[in-house]
C-alpha positions in Angstrom: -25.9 6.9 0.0 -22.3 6.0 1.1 -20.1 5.3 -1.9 -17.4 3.3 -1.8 -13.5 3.3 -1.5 -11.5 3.4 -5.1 -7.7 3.4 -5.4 -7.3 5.8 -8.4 -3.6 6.1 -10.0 -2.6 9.7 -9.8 1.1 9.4 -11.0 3.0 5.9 -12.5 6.6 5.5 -11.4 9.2 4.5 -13.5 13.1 3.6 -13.1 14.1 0.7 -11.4 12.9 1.9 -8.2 9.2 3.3 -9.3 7.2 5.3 -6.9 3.6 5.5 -7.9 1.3 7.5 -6.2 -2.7 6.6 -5.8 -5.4 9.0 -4.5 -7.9 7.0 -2.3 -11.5 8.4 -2.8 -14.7 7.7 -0.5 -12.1 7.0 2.5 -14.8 6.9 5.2 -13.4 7.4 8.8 -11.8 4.3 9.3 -8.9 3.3 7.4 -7.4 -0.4 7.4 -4.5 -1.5 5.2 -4.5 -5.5 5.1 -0.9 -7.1 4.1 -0.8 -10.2 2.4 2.6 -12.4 1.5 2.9 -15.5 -0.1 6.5 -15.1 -0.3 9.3 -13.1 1.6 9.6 -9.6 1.5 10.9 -6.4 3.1 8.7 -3.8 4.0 8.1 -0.5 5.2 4.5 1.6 5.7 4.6 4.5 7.2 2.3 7.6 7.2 2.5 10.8 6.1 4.8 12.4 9.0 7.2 10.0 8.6 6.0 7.1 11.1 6.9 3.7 10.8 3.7 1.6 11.1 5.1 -1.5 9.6 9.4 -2.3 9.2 10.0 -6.0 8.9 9.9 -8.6 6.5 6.5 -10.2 5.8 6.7 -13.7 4.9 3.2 -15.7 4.8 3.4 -17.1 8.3 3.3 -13.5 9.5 0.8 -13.2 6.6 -2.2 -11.5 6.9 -1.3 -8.4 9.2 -3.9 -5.8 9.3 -2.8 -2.2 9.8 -5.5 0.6 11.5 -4.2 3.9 10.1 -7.3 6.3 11.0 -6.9 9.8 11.1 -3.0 9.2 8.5 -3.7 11.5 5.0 -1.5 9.2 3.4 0.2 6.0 3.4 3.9 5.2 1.8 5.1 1.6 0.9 8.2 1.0 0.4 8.3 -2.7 -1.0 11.0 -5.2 -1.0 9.4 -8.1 -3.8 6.2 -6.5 -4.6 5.3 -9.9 -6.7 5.1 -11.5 -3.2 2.9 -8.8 -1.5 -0.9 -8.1 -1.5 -2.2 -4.5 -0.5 -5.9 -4.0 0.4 -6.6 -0.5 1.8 -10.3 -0.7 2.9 -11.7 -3.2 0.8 -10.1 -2.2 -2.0 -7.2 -4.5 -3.8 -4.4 -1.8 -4.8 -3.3 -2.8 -8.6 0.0 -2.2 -8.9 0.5 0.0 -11.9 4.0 -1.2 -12.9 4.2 -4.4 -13.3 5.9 -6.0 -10.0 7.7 -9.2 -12.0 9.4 -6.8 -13.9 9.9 -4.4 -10.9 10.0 -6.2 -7.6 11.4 -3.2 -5.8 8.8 -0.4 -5.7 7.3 2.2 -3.8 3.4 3.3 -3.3 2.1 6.6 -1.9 -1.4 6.8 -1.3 -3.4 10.3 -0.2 -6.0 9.3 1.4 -9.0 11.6 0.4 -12.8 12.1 1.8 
């Protein structure tokens, strides 16, 4: 039986600028990453060599963009207004563990695991 995706929190940034970092378990072969902004924000996603796969700002007309990142090992966010931005990586909502109206500036690794 095929279990399913989970976004677990391996490390919780902190500063003004926190990077957090998330294992995702149960990947599966396909890997999707669905954007959502209600707002305006900057942001980056790239994968784990360094290449850009998103580098604009998101507002919600642009809103939702989907992202296929098969095959990437992980996933970096770098996030303009986090309060404004919804992350889905295959199904799975991505909780942001610090809180992003006290933080709007953050950024998210994910290592994407089997």
């Amino acid at each position: 039986m095929k279990k399913k995706p989970a976004l677990k929190v391996t490390e919780e940034g902190s500063g003004s600028r926190p990077e957090s970092t998330f294992d995702l378990e149960n990947a599966g072969d396909k890997l999707e990453v669905k954007l959502e902004s209600d707002d305006n924000t900057w942001l980056q996603v790239s994968n784990g060599q360094g290449e850009n796969k998103y580098y604009d700002s998101l507002t919600s007309d642009k809103s939702p963009v989907k992202l296929d990142m098969s095959g990437d090992d992980e996933i970096y966010f770098s996030i303009g207004n986090a309060a404004a931005l919804t992350i889905t990586i295959n199904g799975v909502k991505l909780d942001y563990p610090v809180d992003p109206q006290q933080h709007v500036v953050q950024k998210i690794r994910v290592h994407v695991k089997e």
